[in-house]
MDAnalysis code that builds the backbone (N, CA, C; Angstrom):
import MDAnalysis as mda
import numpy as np

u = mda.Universe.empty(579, n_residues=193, atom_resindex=np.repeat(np.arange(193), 3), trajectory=True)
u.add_TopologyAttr("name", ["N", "CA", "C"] * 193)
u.add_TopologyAttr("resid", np.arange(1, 194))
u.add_TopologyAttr("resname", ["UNK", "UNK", "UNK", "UNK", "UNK", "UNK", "UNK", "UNK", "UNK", "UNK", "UNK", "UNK", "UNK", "UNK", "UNK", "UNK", "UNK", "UNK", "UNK", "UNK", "UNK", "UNK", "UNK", "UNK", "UNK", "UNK", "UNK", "UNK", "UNK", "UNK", "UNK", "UNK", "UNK", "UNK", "UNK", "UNK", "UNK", "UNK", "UNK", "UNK", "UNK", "UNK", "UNK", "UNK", "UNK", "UNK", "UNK", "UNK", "UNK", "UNK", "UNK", "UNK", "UNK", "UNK", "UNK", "UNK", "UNK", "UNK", "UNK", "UNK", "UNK", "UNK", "UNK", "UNK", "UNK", "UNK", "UNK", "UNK", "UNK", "UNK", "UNK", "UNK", "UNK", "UNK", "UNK", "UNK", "UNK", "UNK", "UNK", "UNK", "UNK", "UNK", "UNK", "UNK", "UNK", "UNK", "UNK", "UNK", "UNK", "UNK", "UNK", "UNK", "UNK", "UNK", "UNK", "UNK", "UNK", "UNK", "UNK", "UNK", "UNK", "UNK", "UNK", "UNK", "UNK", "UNK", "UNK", "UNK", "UNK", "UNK", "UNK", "UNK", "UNK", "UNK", "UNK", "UNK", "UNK", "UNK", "UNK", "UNK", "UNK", "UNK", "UNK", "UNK", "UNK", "UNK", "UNK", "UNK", "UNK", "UNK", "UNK", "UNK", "UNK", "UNK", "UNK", "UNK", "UNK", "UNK", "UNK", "UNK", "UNK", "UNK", "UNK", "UNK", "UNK", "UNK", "UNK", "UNK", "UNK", "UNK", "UNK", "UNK", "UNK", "UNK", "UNK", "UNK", "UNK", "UNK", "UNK", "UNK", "UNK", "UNK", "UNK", "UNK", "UNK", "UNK", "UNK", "UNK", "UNK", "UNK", "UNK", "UNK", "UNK", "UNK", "UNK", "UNK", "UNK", "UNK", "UNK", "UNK", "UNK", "UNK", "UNK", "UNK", "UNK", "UNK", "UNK", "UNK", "UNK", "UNK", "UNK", "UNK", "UNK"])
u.atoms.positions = np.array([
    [0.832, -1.206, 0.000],
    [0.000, 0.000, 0.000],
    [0.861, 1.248, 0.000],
    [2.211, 1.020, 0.689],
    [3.074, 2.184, 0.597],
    [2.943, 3.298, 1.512],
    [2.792, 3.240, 2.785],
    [2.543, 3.968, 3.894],
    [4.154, 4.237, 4.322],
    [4.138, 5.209, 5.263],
    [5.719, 5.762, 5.741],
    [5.382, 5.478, 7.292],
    [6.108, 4.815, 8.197],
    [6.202, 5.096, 9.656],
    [7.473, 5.752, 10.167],
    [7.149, 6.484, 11.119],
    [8.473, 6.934, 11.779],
    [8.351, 6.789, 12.973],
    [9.314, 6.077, 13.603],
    [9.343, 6.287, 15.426],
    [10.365, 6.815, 15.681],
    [9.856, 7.986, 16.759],
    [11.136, 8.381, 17.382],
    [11.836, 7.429, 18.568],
    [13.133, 7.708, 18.951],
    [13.810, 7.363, 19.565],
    [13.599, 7.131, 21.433],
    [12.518, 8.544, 21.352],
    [12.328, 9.258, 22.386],
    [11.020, 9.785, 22.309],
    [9.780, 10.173, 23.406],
    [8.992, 10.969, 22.821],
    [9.285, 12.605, 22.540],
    [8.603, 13.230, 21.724],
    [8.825, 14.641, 21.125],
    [7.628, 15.198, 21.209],
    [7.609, 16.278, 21.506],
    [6.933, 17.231, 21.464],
    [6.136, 17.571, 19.724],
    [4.842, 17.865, 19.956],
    [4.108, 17.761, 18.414],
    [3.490, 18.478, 18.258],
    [3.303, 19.432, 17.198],
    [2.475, 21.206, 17.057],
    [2.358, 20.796, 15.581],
    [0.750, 19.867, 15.524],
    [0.597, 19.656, 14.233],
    [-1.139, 20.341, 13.452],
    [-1.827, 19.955, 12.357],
    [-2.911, 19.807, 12.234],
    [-3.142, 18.419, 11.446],
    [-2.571, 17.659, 11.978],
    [-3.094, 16.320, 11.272],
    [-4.292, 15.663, 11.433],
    [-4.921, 15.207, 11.173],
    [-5.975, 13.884, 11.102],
    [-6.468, 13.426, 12.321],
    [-4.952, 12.450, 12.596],
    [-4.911, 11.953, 14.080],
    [-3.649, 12.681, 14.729],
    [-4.463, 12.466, 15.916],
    [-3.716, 13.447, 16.899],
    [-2.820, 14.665, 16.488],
    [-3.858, 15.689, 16.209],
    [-3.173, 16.538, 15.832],
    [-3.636, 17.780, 16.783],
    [-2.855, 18.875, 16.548],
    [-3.033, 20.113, 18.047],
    [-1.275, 19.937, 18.645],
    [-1.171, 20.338, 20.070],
    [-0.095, 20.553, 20.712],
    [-0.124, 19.061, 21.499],
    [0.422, 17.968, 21.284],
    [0.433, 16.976, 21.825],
    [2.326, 16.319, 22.150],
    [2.435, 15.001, 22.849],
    [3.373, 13.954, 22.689],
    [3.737, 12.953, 21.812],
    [4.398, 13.084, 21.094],
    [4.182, 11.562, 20.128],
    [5.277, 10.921, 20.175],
    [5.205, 9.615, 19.495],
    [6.448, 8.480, 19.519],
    [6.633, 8.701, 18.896],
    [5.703, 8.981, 17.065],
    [6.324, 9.469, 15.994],
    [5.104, 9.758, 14.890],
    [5.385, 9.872, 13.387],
    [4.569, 9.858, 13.035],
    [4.519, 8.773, 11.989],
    [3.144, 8.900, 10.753],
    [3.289, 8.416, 10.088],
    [2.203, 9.086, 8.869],
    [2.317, 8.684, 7.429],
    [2.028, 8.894, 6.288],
    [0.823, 7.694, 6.269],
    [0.172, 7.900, 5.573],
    [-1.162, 6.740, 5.728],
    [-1.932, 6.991, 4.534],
    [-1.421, 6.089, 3.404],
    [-2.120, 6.109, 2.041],
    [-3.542, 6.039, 2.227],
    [-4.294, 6.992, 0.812],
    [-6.346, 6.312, 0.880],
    [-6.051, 6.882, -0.101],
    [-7.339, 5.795, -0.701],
    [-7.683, 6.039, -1.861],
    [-7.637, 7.299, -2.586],
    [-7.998, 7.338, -4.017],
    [-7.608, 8.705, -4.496],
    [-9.222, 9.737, -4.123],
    [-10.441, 8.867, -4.315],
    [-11.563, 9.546, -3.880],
    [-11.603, 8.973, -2.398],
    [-11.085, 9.194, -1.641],
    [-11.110, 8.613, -0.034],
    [-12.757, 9.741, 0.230],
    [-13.604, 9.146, 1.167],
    [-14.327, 10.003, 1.525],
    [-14.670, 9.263, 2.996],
    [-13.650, 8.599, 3.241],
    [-14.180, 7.744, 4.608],
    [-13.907, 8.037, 5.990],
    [-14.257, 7.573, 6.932],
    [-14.390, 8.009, 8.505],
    [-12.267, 8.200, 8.857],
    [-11.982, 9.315, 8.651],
    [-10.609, 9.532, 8.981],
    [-10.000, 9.112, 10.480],
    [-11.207, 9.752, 11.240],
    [-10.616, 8.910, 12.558],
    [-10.160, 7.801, 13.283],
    [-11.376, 7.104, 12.590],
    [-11.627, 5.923, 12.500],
    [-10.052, 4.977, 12.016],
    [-10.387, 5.235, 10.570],
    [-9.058, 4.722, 10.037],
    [-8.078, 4.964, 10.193],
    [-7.733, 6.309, 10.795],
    [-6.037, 6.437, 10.882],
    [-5.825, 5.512, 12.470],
    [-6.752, 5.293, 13.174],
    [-6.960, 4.395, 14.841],
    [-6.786, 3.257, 14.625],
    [-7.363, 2.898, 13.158],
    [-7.293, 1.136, 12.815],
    [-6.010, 0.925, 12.309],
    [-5.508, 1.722, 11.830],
    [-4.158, 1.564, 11.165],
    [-2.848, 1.853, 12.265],
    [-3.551, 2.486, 13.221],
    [-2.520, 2.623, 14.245],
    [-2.359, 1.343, 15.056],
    [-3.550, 1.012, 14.956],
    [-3.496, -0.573, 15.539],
    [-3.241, -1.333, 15.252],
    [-3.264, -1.364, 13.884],
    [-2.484, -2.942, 12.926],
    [-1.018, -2.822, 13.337],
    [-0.590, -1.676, 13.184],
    [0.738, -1.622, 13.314],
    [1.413, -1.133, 15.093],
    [0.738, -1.817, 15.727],
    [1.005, -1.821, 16.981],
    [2.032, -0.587, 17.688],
    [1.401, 0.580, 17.157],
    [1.963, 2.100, 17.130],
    [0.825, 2.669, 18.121],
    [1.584, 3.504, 19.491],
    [0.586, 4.418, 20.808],
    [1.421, 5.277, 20.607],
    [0.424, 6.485, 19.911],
    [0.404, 8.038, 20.791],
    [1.073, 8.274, 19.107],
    [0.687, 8.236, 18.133],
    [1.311, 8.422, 17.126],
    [0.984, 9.930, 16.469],
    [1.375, 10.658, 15.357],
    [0.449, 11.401, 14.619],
    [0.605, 11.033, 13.325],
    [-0.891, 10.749, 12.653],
    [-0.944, 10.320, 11.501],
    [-1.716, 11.765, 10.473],
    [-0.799, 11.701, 9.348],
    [-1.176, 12.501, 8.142],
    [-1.717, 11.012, 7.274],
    [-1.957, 12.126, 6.579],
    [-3.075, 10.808, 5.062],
    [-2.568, 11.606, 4.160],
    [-2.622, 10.679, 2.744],
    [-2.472, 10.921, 1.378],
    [-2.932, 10.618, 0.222],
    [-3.557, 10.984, -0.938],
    [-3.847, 9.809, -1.918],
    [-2.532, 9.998, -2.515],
    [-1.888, 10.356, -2.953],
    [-0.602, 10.832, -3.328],
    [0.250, 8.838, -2.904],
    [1.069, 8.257, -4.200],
    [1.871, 7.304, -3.669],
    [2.787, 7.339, -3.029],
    [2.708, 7.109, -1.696],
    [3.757, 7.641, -0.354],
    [5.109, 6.758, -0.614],
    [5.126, 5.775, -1.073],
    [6.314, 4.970, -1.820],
    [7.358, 5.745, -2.883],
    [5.887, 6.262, -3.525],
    [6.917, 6.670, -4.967],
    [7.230, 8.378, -4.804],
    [6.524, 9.508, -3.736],
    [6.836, 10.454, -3.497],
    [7.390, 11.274, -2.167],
    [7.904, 10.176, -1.464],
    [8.838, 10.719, -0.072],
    [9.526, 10.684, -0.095],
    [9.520, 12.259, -0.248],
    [11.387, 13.003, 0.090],
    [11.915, 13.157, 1.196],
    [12.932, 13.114, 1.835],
    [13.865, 13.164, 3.315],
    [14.619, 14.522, 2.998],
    [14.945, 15.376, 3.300],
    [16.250, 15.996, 3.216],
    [16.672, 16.671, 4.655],
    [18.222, 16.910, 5.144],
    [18.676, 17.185, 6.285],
    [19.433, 18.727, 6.239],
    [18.733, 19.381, 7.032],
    [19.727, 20.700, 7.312],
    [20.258, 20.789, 8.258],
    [21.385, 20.942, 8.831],
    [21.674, 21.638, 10.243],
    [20.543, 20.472, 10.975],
    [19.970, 20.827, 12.231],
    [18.994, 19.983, 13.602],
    [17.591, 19.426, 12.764],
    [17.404, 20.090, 11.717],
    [16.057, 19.761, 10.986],
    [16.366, 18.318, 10.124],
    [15.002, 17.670, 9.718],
    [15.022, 16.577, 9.344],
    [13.336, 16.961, 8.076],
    [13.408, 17.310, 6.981],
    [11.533, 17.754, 6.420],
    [11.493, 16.113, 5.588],
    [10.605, 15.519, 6.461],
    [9.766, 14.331, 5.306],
    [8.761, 14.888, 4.340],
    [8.481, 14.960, 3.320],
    [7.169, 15.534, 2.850],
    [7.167, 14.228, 1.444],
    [5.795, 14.851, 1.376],
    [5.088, 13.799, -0.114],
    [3.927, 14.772, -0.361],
    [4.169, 14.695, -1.602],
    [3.600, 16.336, -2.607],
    [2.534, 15.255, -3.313],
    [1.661, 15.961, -3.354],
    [0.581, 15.555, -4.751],
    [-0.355, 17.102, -4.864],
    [-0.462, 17.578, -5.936],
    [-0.802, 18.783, -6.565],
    [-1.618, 18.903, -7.354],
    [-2.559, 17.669, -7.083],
    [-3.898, 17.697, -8.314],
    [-5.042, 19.444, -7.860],
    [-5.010, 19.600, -6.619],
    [-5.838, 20.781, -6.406],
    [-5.356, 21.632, -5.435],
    [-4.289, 22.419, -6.567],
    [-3.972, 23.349, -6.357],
    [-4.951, 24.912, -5.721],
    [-4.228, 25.747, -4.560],
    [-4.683, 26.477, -4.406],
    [-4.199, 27.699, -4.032],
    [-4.826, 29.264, -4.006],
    [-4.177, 30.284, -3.519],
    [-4.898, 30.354, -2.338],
    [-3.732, 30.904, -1.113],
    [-4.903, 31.232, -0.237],
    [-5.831, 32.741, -0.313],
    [-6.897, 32.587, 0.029],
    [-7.839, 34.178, 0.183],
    [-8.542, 33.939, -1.484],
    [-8.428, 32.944, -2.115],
    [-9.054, 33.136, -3.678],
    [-9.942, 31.517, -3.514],
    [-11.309, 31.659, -3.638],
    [-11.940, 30.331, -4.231],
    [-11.569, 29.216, -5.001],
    [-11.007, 28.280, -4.414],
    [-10.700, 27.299, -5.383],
    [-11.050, 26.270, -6.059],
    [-10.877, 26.049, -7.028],
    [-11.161, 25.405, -8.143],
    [-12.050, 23.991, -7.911],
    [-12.800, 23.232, -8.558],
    [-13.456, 22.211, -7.777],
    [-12.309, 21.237, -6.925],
    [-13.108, 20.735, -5.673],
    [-11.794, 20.073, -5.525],
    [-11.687, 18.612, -6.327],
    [-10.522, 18.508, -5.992],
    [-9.636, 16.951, -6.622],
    [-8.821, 16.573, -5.244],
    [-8.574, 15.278, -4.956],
    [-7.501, 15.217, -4.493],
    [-6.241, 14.988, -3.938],
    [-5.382, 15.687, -3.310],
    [-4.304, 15.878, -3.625],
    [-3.814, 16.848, -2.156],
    [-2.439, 16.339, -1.698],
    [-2.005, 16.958, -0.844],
    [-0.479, 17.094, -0.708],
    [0.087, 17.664, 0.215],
    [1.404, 18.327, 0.594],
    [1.264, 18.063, 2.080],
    [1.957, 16.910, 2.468],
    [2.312, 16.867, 4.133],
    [3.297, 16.949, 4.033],
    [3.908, 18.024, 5.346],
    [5.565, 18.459, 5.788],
    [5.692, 18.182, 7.055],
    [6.440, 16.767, 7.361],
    [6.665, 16.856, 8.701],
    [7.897, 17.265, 9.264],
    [8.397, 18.190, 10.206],
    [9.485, 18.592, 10.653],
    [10.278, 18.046, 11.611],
    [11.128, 17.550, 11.789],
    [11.904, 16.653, 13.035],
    [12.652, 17.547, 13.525],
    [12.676, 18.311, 14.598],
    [13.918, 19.350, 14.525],
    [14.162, 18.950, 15.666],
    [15.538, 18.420, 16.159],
    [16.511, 17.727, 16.747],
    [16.885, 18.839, 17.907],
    [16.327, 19.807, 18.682],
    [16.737, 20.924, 19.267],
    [15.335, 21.117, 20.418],
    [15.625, 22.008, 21.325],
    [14.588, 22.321, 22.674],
    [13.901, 23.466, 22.049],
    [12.685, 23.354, 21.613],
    [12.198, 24.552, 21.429],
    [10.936, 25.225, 22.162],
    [10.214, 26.311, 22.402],
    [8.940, 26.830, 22.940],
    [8.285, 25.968, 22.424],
    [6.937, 26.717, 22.595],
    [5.710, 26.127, 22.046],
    [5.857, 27.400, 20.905],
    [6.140, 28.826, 21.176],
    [5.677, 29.768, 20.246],
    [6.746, 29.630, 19.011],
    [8.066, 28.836, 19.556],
    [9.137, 28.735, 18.293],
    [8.338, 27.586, 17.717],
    [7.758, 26.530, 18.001],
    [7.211, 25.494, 16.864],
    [6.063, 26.224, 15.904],
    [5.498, 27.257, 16.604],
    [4.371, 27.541, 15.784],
    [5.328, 28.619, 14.667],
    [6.397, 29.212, 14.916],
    [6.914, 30.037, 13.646],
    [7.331, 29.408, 12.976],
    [7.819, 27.810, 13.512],
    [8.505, 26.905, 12.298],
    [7.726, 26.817, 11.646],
    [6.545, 26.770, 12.015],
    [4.933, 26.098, 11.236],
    [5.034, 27.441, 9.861],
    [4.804, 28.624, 10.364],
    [5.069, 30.006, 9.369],
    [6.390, 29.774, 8.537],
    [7.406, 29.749, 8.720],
    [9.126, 29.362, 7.909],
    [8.192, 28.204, 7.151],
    [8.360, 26.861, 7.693],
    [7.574, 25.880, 6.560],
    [6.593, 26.011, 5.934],
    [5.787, 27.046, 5.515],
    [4.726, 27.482, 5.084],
    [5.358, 28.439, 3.837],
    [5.976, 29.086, 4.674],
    [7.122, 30.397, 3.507],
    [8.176, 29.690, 2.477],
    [8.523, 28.625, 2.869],
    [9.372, 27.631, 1.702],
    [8.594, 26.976, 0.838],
    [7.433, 26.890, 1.790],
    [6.449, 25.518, 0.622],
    [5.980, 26.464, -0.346],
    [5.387, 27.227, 0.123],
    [5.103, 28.355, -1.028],
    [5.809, 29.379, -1.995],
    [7.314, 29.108, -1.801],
    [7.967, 29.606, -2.910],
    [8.457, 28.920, -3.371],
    [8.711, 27.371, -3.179],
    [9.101, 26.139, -3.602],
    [8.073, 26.096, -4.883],
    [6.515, 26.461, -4.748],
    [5.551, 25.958, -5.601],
    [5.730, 26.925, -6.584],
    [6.118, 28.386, -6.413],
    [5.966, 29.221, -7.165],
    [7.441, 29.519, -8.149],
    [8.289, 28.828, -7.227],
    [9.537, 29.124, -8.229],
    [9.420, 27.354, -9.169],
    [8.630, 26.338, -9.176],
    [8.446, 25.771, -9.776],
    [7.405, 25.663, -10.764],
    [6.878, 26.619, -10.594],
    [5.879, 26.884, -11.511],
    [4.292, 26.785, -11.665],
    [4.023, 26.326, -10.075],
    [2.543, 26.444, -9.681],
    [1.916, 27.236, -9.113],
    [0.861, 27.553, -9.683],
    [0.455, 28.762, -9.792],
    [-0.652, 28.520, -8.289],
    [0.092, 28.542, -7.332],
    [-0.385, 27.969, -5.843],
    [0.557, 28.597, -5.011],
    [-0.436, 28.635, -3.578],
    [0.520, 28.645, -2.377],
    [0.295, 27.202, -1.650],
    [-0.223, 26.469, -1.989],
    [-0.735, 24.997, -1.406],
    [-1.437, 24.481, -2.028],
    [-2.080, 23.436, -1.391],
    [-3.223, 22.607, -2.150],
    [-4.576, 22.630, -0.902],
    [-5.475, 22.095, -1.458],
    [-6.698, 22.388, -0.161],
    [-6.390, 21.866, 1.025],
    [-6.377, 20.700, 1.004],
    [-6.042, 20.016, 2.138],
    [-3.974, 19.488, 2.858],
    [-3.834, 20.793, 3.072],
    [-1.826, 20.299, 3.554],
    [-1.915, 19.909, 4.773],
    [-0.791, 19.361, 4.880],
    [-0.646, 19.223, 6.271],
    [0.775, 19.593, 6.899],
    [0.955, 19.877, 8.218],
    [2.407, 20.313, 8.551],
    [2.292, 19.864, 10.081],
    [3.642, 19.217, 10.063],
    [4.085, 18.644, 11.584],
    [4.940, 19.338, 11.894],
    [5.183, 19.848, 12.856],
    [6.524, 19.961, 14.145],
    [7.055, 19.393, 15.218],
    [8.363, 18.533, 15.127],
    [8.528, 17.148, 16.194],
    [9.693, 18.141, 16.682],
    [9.158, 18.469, 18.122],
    [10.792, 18.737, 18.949],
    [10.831, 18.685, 20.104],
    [12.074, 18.976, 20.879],
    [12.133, 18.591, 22.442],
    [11.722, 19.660, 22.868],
    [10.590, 19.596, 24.382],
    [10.578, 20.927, 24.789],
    [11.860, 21.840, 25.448],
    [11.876, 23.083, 25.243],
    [12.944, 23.739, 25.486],
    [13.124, 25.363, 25.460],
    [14.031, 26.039, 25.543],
    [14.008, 27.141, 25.421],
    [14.362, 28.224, 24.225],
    [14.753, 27.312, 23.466],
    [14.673, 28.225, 22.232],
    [13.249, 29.147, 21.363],
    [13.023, 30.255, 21.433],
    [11.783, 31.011, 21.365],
    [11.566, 31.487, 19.647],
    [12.692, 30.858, 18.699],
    [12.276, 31.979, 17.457],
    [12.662, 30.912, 16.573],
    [11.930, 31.176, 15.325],
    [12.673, 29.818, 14.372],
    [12.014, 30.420, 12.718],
    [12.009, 31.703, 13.019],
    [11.755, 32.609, 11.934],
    [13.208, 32.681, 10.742],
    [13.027, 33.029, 9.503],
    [13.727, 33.122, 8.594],
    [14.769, 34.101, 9.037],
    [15.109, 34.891, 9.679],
    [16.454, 35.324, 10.421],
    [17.692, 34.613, 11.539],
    [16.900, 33.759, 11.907],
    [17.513, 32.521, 12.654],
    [18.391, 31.261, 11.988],
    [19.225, 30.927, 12.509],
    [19.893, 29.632, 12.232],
    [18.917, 28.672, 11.912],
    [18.396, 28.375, 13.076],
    [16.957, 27.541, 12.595],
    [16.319, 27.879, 11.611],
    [15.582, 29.110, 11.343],
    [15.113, 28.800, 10.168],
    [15.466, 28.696, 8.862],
    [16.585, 29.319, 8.747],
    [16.780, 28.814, 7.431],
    [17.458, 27.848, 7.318],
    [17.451, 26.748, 8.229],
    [17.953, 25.200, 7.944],
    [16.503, 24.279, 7.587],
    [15.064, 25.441, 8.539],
    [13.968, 24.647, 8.029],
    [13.366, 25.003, 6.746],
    [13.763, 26.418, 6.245],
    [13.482, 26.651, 4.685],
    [14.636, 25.676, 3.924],
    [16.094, 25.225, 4.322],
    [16.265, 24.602, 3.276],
    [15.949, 23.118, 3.204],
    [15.615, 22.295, 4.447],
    [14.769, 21.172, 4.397],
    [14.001, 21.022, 3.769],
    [12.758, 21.860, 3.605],
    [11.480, 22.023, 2.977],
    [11.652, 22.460, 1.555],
    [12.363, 22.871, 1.036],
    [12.475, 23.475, -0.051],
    [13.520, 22.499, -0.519],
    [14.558, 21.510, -0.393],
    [14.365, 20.280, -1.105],
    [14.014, 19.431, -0.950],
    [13.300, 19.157, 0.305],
    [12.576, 17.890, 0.027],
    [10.977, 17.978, -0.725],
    [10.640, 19.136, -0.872],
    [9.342, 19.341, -1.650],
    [9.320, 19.618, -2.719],
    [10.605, 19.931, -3.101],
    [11.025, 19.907, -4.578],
    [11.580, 18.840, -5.048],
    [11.683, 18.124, -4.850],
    [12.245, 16.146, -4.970],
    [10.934, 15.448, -4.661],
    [10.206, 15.907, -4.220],
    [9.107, 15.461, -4.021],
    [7.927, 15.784, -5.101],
    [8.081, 16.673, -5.534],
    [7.202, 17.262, -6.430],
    [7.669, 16.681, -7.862],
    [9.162, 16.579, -8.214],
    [9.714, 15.829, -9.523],
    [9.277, 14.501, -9.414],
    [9.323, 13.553, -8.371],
    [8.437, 12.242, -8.408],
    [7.514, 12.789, -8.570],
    [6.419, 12.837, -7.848],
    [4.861, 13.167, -8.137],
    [4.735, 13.292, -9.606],
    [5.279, 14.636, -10.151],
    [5.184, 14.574, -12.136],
    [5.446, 13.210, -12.485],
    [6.199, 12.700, -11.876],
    [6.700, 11.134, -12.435],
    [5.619, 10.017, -12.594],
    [5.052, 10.069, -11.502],
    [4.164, 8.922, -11.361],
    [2.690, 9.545, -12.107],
    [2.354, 10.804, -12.816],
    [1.458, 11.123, -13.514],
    [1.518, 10.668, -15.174],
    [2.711, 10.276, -15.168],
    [2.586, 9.328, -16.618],
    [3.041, 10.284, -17.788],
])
């Protein structure tokens, strides 16, 4: 089926909007969780059953129709770690009506190897938002996302407070995100035939 798991080592700290367990939570790790390309089914449900097959507690699960096999990119900056898997069938701007949907998504999960706030995970969330969207536009989509993205933040709690594009941190998490979503996005064209 082509699903991605990740366990951490340790539990981490998690500032996500995923599916399952998503919000300001603990996790062991996460994971990628293929559905169908018209998925229209009980999400909770299934990302719980799938947490259970695979004998995984306290996880956070993203979903995809996107082939999580044939489009997960890794890349490493500096303390950051960006998994992502691109699919771009419904494209969107934000603040403009979009197009019927199709779909298609962009999950970015962040591993960042460092003690951070709660208010530094939420600017990583802004930095990974600011790469994904010039990643799309210096490639040529006429998008800042797709309808449904998703974005993780895995880190230790701690005292580091800023992780904005003036920081060390962030621009190790703009350059994570910006190749692994661009390696990610050249598969994706790939597997469209």
């Amino acid at each position: 089926m082509g699903n991605f798991i990740m366990a951490f080592n340790e539990p981490m700290l998690a500032l996500s909007n995923a599916p399952h367990r998503g919000g300001l939570t603990e996790a062991e790790g996460f994971f990628f969780l293929k559905v169908p390309k018209n998925y229209s089914g009980d999400y909770k449900k299934d990302c719980l059953v799938f947490e259970q097959e695979h004998d995984l507690k306290n996880f956070v699960g993203f979903m995809t129709a996107a082939e999580v096999d044939k489009v997960l990119s890794i890349a490493k900056s500096g303390e950051v770690t960006a998994y992502v898997t691109a699919g771009i069938t419904n494209p969107a701007i934000a603040g403009e009506v979009p197009p019927p949907w199709k779909p298609g998504t962009i999950n970015i999960a962040l591993i960042i190897n460092d003690g951070l706030t709660v208010g530094a995970m939420a600017n990583a969330i802004m930095t990974a938002t600011e790469a994904k969207t010039y990643t799309l536009l210096k490639l040529g989509y006429n998008a800042t996302g797709t309808t449904s993205d998703g974005i993780g933040i895995f880190a230790f709690g701690g005292n580091k407070e800023w992780a904005g594009t003036a920081t060390k941190l962030g621009i190790n998490i703009g350059k994570a995100v910006r190749q692994a979503l661009e390696e990610s996005l050249r598969k994706w064209e790939k597997t469209r035939g």
